[in-house]
MIVEX-726793 format. One record per residue: residue number from 1; y, x, z of N, C-alpha, C in turn. Coordinates in steps of 0.2 Angstrom, whole numbers, plus 5000, padded with zeros to 4 digits. Layout:
BEGIN
(NUM (Y X Z) (Y X Z) (Y X Z));
...
This chain:
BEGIN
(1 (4994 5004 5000) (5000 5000 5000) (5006 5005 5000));
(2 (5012 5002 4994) (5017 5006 4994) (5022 5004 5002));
(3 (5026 5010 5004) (5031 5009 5009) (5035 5003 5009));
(4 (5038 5002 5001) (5040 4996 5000) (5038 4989 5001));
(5 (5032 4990 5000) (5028 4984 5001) (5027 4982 5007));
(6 (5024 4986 5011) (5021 4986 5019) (5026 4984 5021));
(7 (5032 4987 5020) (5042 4986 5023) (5043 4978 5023));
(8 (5040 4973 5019) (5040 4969 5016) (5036 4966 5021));
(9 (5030 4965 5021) (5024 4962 5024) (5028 4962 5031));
(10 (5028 4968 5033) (5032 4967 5041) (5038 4965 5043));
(11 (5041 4965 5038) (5049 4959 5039) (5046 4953 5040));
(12 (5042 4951 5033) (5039 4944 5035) (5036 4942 5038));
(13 (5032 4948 5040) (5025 4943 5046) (5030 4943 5054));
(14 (5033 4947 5054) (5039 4948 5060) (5042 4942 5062));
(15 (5043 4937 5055) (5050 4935 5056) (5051 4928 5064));
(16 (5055 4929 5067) (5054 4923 5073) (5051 4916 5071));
(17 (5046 4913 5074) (5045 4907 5069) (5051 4900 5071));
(18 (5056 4901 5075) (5065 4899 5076) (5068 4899 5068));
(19 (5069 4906 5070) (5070 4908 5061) (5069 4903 5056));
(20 (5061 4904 5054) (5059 4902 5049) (5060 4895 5051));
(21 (5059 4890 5054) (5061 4884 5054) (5067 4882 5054));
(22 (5070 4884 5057) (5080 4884 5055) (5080 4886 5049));
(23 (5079 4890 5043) (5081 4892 5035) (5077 4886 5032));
(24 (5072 4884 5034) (5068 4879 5031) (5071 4871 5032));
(25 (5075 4870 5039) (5079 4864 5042) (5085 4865 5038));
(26 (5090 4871 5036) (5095 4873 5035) (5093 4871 5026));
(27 (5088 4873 5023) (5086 4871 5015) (5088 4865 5015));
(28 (5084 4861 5021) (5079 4855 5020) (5091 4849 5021));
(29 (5092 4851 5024) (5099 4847 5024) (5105 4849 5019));
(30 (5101 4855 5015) (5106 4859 5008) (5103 4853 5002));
(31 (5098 4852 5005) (5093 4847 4999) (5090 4850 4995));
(32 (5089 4860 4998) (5086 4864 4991) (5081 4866 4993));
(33 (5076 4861 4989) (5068 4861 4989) (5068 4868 4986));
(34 (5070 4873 4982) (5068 4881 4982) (5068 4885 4987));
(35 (5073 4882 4991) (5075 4888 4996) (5071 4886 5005));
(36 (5067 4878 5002) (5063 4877 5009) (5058 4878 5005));
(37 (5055 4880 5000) (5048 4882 4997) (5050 4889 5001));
(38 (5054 4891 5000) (5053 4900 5002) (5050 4899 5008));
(39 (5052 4898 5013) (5050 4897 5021) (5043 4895 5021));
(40 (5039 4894 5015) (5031 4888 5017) (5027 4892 5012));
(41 (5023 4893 5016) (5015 4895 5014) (5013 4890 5007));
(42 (5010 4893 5001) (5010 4890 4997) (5006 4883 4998));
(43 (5001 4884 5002) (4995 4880 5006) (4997 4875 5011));
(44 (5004 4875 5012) (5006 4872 5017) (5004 4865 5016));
(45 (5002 4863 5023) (4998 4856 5023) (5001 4850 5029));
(46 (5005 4843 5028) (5007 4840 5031) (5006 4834 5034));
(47 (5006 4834 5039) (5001 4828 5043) (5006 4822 5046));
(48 (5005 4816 5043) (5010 4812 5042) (5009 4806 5050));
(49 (5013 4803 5053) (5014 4801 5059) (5004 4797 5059));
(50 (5004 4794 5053) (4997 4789 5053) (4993 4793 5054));
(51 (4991 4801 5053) (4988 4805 5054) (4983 4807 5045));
(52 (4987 4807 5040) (4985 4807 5035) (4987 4813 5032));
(53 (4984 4817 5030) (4984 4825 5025) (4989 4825 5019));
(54 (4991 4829 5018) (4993 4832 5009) (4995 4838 5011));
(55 (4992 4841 5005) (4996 4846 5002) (5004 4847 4998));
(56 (5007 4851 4998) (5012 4850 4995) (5012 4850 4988));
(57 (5015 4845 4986) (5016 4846 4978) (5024 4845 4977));
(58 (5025 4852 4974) (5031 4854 4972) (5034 4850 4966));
(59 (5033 4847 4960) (5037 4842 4958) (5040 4835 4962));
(60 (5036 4833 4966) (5038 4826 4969) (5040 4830 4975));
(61 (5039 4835 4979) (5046 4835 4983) (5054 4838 4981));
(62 (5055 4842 4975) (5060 4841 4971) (5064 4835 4969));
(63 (5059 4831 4967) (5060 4825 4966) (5064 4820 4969));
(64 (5061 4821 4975) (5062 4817 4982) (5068 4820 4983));
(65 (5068 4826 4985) (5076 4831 4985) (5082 4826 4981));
(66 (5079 4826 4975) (5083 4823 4970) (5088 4815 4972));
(67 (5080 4812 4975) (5083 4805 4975) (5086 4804 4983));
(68 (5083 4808 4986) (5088 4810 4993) (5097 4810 4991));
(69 (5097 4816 4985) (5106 4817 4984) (5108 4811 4982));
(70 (5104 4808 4978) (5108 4801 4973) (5110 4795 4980));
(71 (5104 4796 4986) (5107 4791 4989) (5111 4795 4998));
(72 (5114 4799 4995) (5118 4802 4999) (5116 4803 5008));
(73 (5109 4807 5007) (5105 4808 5012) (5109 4812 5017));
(74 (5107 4812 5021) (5113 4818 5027) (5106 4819 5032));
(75 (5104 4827 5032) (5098 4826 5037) (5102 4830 5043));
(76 (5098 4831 5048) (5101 4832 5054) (5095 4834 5059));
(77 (5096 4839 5062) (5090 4842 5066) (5092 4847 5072));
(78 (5088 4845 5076) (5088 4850 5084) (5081 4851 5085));
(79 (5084 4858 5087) (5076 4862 5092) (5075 4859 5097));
(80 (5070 4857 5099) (5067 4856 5105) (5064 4863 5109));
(81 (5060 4864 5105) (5057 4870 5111) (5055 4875 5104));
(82 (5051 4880 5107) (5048 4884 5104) (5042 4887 5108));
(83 (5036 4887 5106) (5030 4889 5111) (5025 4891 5104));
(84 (5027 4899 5105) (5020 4904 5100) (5023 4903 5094));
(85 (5019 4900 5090) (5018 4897 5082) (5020 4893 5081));
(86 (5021 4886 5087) (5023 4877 5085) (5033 4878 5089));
(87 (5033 4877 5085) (5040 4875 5085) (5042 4867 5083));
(88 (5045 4865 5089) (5045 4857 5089) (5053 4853 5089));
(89 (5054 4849 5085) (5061 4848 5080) (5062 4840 5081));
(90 (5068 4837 5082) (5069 4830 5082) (5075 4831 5074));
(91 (5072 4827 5073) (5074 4828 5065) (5077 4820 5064));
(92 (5083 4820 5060) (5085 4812 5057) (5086 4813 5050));
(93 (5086 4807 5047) (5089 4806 5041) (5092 4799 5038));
(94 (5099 4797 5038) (5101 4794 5038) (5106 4794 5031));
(95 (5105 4785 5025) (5106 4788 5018) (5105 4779 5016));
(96 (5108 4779 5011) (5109 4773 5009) (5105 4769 5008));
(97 (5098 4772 5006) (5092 4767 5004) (5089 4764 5011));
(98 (5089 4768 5016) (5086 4765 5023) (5092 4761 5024));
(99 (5100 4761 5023) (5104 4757 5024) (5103 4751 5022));
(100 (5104 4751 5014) (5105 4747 5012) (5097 4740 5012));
(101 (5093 4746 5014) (5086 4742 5018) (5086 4737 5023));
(102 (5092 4739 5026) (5094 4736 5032) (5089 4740 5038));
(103 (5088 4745 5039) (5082 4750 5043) (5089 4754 5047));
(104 (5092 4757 5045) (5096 4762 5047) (5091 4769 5048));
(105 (5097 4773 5053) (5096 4780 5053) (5087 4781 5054));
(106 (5083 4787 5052) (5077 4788 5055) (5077 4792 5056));
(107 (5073 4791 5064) (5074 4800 5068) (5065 4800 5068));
(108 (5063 4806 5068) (5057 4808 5069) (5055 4813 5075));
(109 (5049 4819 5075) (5047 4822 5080) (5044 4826 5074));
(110 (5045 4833 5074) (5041 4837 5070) (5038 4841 5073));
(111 (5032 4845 5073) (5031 4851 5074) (5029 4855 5067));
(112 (5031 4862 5069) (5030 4866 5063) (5027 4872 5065));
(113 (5023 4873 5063) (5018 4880 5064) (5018 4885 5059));
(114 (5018 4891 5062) (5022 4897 5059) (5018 4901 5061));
(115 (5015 4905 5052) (5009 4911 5055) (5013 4916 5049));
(116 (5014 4923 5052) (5014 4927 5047) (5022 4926 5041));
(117 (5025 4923 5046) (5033 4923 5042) (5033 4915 5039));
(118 (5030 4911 5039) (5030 4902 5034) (5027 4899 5039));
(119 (5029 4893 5036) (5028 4888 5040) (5022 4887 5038));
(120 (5016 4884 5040) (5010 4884 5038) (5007 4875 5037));
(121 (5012 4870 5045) (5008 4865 5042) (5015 4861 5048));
(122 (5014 4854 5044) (5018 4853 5049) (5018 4845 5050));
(123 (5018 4844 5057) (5013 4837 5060) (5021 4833 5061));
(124 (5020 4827 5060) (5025 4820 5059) (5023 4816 5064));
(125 (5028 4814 5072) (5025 4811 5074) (5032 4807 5076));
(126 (5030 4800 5080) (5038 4797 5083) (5041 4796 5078));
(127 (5041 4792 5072) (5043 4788 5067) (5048 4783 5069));
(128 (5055 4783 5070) (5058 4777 5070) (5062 4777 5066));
(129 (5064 4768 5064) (5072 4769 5063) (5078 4765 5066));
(130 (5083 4764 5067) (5087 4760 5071) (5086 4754 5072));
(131 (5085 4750 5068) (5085 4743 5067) (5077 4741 5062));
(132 (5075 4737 5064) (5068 4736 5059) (5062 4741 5060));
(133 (5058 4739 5056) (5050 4740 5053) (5051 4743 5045));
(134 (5053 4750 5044) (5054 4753 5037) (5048 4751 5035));
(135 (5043 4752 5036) (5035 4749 5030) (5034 4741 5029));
(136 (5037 4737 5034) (5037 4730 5033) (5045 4728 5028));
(137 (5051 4733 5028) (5055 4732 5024) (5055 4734 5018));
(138 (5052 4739 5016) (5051 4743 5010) (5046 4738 5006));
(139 (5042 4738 5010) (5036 4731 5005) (5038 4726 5005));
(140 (5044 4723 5007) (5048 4718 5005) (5053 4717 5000));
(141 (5054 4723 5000) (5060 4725 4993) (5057 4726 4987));
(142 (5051 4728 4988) (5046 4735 4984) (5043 4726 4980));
(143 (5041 4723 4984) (5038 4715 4981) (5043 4712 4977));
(144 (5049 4712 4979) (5057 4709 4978) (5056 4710 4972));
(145 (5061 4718 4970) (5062 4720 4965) (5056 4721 4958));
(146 (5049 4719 4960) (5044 4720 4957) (5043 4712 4951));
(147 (5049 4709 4957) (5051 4701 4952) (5055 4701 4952));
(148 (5058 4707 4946) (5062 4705 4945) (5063 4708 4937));
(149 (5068 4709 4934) (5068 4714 4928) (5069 4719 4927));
(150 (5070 4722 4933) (5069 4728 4935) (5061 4732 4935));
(151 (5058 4728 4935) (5050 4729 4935) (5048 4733 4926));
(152 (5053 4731 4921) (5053 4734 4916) (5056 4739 4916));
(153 (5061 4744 4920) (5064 4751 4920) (5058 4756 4921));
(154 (5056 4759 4917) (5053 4765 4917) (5056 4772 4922));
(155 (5063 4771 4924) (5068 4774 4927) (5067 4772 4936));
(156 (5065 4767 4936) (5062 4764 4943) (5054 4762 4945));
(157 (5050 4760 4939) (5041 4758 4941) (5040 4764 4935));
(158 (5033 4764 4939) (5030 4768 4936) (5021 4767 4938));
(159 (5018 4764 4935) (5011 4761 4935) (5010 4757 4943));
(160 (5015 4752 4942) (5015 4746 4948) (5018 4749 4955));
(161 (5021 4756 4954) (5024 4760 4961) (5033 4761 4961));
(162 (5036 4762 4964) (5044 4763 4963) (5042 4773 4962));
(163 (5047 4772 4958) (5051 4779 4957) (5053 4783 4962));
(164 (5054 4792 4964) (5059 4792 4967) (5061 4800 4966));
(165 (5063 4799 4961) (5070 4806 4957) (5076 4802 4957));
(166 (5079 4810 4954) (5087 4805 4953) (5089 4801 4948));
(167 (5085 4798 4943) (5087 4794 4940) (5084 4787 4943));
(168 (5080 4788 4948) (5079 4781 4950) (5084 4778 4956));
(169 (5087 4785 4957) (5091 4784 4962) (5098 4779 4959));
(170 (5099 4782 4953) (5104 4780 4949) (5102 4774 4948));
(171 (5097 4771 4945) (5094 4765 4944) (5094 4759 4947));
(172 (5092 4762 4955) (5090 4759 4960) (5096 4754 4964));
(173 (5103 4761 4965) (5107 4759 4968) (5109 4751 4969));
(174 (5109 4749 4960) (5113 4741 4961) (5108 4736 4962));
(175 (5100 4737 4962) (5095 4733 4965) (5096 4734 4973));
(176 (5095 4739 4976) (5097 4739 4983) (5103 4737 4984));
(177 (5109 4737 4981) (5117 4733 4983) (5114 4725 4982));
(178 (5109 4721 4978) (5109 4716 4979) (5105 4713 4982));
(179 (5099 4719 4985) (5096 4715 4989) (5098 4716 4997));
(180 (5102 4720 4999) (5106 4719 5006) (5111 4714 5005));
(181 (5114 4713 4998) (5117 4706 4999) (5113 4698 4998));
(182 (5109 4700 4999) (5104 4694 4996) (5102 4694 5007));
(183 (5100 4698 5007) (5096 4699 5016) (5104 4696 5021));
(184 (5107 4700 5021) (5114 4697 5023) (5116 4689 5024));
(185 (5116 4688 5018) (5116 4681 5018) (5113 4675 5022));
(186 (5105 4678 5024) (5104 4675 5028) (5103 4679 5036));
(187 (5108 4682 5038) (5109 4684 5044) (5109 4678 5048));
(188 (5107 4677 5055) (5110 4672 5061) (5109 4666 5057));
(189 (5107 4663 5053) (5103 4659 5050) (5094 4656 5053));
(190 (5096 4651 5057) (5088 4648 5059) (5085 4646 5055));
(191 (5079 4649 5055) (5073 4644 5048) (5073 4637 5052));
């Protein structure tokens, strides 16, 4: 192994797992999914509050990135602690579509695990949002807009599922602006 190399390997395997989680938090509210791939083990594996696996797939969370900016995401993050290799984060995110959902802000609990300079795996736990049931509201809009003619935007569906890049973001906005006006309406309203 050249000097240069090795110099390399132990910068990284060194690095505080603080560090790396903070450059990867600091990507992750720049919105630059390049600059939080740097921080993550190519292998990196995500374990979601329901207790369900993936692996990262680098187009859809670009993607995601994307449609995050279009709805003017704003993410937000503190350390809780830090013990060995798990480093543990109350994380928000707060942005138009969980708004206009009628959800508001979502704060989470993260843990991130750090071997040898990256993050390696990172468990989701403590899911809320301010107001409602995100997965009883989304499957309410997701149903809405699926009747409507919007169901023909190839910009928004795509094999009976919603989109979520920036063009769907751009797409999206005016069905979300009418379906908060449409929920609205019947506020403080007794069935």
């Amino acid at each position: 192994m050249t000097a240069a190399l090795l110099s390399l390997v132990l910068v990284v395997g060194s690095r505080d797992p603080r560090e790396v989680v903070s450059g990867y938090l600091d990507a992750l509210r720049a919105l630059d999914q390049a600059r939080m791939d740097s921080h993550c083990a190519p292998d990196v594996v995500s374990i979601a509050a329901d207790g369900s696996q993936r692996r990262r797939d680098a187009a859809a969370a670009r993607d995601m990135r994307d449609f995050e900016r279009g709805m003017n995401t704003v993410w937000t993050y503190r350390i809780v602690c830090v013990d060995g290799e798990r480093v543990t984060v109350d994380l928000s995110e707060q942005n138009d579509f969980y708004d206009r959902l009628g959800v508001g802000r979502r704060t989470q609990r993260e843990v991130y695990v750090v071997r040898d300079g990256l993050v390696r795996r990172i468990e989701t736990s403590d899911v809320r949002h301010e107001r409602g049931d995100y997965r009883a509201e989304y499957a309410r809009f997701k149903a809405w807009l699926l009747s409507t003619p919007a169901t023909a935007d190839a910009r928004l569906v795509h094999e009976g599922g919603l989109r979520f890049d920036a063009e769907s973001a751009k797409a999206m906005s005016p069905w979300l602006e009418k379906w908060s006006r449409k929920e609205k309406k019947w506020e403080g309203v007794s069935p």
